[in-house]
N, C-alpha and C positions, 0 to 999 in steps of 0.2 A: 542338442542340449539346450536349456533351455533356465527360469530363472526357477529355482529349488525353494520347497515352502519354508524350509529354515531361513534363507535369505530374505524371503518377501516379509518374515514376522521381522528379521533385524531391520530390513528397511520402513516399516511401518511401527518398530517400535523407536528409531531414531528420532522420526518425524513426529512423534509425537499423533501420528494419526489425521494429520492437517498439511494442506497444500504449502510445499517450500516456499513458493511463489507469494500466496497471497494468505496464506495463512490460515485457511477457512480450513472447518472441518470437512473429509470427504465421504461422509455419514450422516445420513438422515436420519432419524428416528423411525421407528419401526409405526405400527396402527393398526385396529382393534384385530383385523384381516390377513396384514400384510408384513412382511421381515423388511429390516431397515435397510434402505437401496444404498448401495455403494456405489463411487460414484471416482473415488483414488483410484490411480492408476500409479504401477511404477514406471516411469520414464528412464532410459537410458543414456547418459552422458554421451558416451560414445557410440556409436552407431553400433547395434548388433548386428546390419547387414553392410556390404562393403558399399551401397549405393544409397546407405539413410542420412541421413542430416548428423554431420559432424562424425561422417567413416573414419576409422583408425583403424592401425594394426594390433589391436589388443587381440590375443587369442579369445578363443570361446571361453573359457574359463575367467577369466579379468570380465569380460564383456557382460557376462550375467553375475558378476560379484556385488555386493553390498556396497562397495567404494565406487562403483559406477551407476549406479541406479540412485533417484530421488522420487522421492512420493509425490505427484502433482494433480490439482484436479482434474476432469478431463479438460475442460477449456483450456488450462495454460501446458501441457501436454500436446493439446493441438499449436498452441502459440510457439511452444519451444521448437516444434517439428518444421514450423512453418517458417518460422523466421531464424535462420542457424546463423545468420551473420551476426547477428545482435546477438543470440542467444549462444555462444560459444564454449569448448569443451569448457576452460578456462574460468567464464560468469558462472556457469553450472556449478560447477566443482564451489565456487565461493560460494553462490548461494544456498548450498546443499548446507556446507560447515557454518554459516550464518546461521543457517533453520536448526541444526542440531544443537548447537550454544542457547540460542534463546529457547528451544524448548527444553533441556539443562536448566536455562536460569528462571524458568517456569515454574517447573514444578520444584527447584530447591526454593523459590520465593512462596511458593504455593505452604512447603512443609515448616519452614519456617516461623510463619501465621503474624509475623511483623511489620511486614510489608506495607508501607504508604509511599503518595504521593502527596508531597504539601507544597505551598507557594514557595519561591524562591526570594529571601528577603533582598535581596542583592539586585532585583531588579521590578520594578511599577505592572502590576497586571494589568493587562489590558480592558478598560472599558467599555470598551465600542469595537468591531470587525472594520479592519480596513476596505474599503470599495479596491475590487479588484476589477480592472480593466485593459491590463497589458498583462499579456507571459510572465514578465521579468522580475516583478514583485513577488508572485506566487511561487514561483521557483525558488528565487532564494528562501522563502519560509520556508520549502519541502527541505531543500538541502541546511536548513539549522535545525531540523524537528528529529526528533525519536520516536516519535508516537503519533496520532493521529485520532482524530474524532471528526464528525459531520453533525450538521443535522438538512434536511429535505423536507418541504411539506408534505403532505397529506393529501389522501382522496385525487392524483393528478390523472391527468389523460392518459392512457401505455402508453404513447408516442413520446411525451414531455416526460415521463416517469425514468423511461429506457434511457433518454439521452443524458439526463440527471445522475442516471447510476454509475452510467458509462464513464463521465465526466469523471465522479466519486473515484472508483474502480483506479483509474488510470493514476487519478492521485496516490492512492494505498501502494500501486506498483511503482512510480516515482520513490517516493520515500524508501523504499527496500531499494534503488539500483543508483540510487543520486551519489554516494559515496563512490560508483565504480565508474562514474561519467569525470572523465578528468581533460577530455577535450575541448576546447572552443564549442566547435562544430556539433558535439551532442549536446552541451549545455544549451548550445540557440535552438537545435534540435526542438531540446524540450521543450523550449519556452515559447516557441511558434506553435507546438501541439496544443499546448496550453492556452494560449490566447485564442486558438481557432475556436476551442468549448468555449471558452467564457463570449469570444463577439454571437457563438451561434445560439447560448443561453440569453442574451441580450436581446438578439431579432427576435425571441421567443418572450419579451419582456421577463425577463428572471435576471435577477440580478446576484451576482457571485461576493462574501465578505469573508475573512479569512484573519487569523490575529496568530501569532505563537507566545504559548501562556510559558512560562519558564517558569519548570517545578525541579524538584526535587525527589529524589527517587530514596527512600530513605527503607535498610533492611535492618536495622538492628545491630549490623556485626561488621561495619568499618564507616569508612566517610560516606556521608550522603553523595549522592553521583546526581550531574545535571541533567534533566529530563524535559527536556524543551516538549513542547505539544501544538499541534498545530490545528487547531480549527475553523472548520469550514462550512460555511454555510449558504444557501441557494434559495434565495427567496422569487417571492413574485414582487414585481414593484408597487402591485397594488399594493401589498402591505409593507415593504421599506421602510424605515427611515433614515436617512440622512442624517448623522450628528458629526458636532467634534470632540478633538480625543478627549473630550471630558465626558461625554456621551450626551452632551446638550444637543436638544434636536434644532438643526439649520431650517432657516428660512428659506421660503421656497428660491428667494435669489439666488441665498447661500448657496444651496444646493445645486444649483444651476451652475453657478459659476466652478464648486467644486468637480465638479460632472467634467467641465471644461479643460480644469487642469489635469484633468487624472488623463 
């Protein structure tokens, strides 16, 4: 027995068509030749064989149900397989009902047609990208944000490109699991992962700046709800600049010295 095509459309219409994980579509577009490559897989919670990653005694019928399967790309399908201590019946099951809610609050924001984002009066938006140079700062941003933007340059080498995205990538995954890290030991976790990119963006002259803008998530039909956002950005130090929070650019001293402290 095996997963039934009425199940695979309920799990691929829950999901919204997009990796629980990281959110991305798992569809290409199709071209002038070619049908659009798929690329979703359904992943199952519980192990469908007694010897896979996160085995239960779920009969065969529970095991290929819609309440155990989640829609992932293939990379984070091989992540979930690969890593089951981390990736647990338990995290799944959250992150599955996490992806279905916000693809819910998607498309009823999508039908809506009211939907903004505006500054939050209640708090100073940020001028300038703080210089990130330790874990511990960057982490607490992920853990106060809801949302997420970047920006990367342009035209790089693949070798600086891949590690840049990687860096990106891992933050996107941070922000979706930072609510379910309530340990010590995972929060330093993280924030040593964290610090590793950014020292190893540094040896590579790039320099990491990051702010969380505090918005407002405003629909039309109750109270505005707070929308923290957190922005990240990966420069070369050739083009940098150094300022303070007013976004006045420091002296080469200044800068120096700031370098020092961080």
């Amino acid at each position: 027995m095996g997963v039934s095509e009425k199940t695979r459309k309920i799990v691929w219409a829950e999901a919204g068509g997009r990796c629980a994980i990281c959110r991305g579509e798992v569809i290409t577009p199709g071209t002038d030749c070619d049908d659009p490559s798929v690329f979703g897989e359904e992943a199952h919670i519980v192990a469908r064989s007694k010897g896979g990653p996160r085995a239960g005694d779920l009969d065969d019928a529970s095991k290929h149900s819609h309440t155990n399967l989640l829609l992932l790309c293939s990379r984070h399908h091989k992540q979930i397989d690969d890593q089951p201590a981390h990736f647990t019946v338990e995290r799944l099951r959250e992150i599955k009902e996490r992806h279905a809610a916000w693809v819910r609050r998607s498309l009823d924001d999508s039908a809506s047609g009211g939907v903004k984002l505006v500054p939050d009066p209640a708090f100073p938006q940020p001028r300038a990208l703080a210089l990130i140079t330790r874990g511990n700062p960057l982490w607490n941003m992920i853990k106060a944000s809801m949302a997420f933007e970047y920006a990367l340059p342009d035209d790089l080498p693949d070798d600086e490109e891949s590690l840049i995205v990687e860096f990106l990538d891992l933050l996107r995954e941070y922000l979706d699991i930072a609510p379910e890290l309530h340990s010590v030991r995972d929060n330093r976790d993280a924030e040593k992962t964290l610090e590793g990119y950014v020292h190893e963006l540094a040896e590579r002259d790039f320099l990491v700046g990051a702010y969380v803008r505090h918005l407002l998530y405003v629909d039309g039909r109750g109270d505005p709800l707070a929308w923290p956002m957190l922005r990240v950005e990966v420069l070369p130090t050739s083009v940098a600049v150094i300022t303070d929070q007013a976004g006045r650019p420091y002296t080469t001293e200044q800068g120096e010295e700031q370098l020092a402290e961080e």
